[in-house]
C-alpha positions as CSV (number, residue, x, y, z in Angstrom):
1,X,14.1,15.1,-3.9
2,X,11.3,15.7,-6.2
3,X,10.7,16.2,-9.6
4,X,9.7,20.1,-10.5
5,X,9.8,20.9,-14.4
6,X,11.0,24.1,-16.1
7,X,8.3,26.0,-17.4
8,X,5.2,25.4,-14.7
9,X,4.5,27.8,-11.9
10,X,3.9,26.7,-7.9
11,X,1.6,27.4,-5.7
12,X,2.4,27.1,-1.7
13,X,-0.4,24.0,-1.8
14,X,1.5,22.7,-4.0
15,X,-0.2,23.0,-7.1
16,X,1.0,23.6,-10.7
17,X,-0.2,25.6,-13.5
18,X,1.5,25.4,-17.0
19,X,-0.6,28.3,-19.4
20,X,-1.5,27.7,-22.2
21,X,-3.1,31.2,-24.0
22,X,-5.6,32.4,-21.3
23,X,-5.9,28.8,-20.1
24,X,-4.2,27.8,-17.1
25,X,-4.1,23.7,-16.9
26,X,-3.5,23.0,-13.1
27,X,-2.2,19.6,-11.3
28,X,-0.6,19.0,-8.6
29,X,3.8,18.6,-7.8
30,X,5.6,15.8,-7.7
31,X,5.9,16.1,-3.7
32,X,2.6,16.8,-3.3
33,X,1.6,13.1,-4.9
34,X,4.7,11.5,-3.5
35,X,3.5,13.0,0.5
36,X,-0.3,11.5,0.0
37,X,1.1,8.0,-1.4
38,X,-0.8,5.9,-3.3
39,X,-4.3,7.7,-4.9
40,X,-7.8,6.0,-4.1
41,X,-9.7,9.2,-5.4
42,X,-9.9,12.5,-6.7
43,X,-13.2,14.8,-6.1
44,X,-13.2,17.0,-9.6
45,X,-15.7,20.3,-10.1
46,X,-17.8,21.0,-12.6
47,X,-17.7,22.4,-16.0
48,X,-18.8,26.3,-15.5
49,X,-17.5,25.9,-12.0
50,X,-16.4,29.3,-11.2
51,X,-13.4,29.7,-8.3
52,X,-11.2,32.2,-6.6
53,X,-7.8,32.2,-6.2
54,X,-7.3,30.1,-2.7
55,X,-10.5,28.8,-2.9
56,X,-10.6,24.9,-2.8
57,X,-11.8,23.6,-5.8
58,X,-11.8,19.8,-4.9
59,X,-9.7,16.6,-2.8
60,X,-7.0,13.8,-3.7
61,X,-7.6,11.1,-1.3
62,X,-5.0,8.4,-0.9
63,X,-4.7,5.4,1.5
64,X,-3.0,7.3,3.8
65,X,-5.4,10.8,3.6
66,X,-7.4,13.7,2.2
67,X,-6.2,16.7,0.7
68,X,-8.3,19.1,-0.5
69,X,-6.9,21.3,-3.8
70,X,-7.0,24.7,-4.3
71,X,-6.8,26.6,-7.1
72,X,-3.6,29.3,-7.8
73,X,-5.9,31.3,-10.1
74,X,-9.9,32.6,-10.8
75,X,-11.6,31.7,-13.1
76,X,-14.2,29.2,-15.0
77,X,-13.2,25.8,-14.8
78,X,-13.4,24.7,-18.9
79,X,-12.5,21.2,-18.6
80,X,-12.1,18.6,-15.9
81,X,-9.6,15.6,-16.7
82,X,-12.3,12.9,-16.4
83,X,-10.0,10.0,-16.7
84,X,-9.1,10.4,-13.0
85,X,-12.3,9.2,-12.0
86,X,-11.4,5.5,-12.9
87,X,-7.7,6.2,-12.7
88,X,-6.6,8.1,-10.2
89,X,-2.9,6.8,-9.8
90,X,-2.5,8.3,-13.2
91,X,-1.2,11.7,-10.7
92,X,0.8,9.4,-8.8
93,X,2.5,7.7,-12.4
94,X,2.8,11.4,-13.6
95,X,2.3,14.2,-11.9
96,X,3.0,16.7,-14.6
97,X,0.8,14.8,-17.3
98,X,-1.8,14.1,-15.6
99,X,-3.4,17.7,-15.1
100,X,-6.9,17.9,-13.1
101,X,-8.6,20.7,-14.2
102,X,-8.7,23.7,-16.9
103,X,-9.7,27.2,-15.8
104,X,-10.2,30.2,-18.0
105,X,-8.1,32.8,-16.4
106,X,-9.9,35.7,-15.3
107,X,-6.3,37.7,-13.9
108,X,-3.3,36.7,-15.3
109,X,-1.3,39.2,-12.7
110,X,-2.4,36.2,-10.3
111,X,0.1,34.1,-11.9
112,X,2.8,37.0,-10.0
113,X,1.9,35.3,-6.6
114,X,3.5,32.1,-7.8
115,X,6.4,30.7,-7.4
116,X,9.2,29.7,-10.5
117,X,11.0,25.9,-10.2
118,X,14.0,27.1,-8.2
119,X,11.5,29.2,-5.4
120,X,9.3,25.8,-5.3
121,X,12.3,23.7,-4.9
122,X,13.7,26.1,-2.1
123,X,10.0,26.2,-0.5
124,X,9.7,21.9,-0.7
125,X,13.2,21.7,1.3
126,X,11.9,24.0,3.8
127,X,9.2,21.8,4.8
């Protein structure tokens, strides 16, 4: 079974999003990382990027695929987690500390359409 943390909110794609003031920081679960195995690369946006909710905002890629990643929220992208150009197995060693990127919520009501630990668990069983 994985590991999904108090305190984060899901998305279907299996993305997370912990807030942080009218910041949301978004990676991606525990299953996600464990179902693409071992990470070769991950395609990051821009600073200023703009996105909306749904819309895919870049890829993992792992030995054994490509996923693209989409984000739960709209907004501005105001910071990418650079480090996961040269180490992208940093999401596979932890999937909750190693975020991706930072988006400056434009609609926190989005956040409604997410799913709580229990829902995600319930939803990750399911599949």
């Amino acid at each position: 079974m994985s590991k999904v943390l108090e305190g984060l909110l899901y998305s279907e794609s299996h993305e997370w999003v912990r807030m942080e003031g009218d910041i949301a920081v978004i990676g991606v679960s525990d299953y996600a990382q464990h179902s693409m195995g071992a990470l070769t690369y991950v395609d990051l946006p821009e600073v200023g990027d703009t996105f909306e909710q749904g819309e895919s905002f870049g890829a993992l890629e792992s030995v054994k695929a490509a996923s693209e990643l989409y984000t739960p929220v709209s907004g501005e992208v105001t910071e990418v987690n650079e480090e996961l150009e040269d180490e992208p197995e940093a999401v596979n060693n932890d999937p909750y500390g190693a975020w991706i990127i930072k988006i400056a919520v434009e609609d926190k009501s989005q956040l409604d359409a997410l799913m709580g630990p229990e829902a995600y668990n319930t939803y990750t069983e399911s599949l």
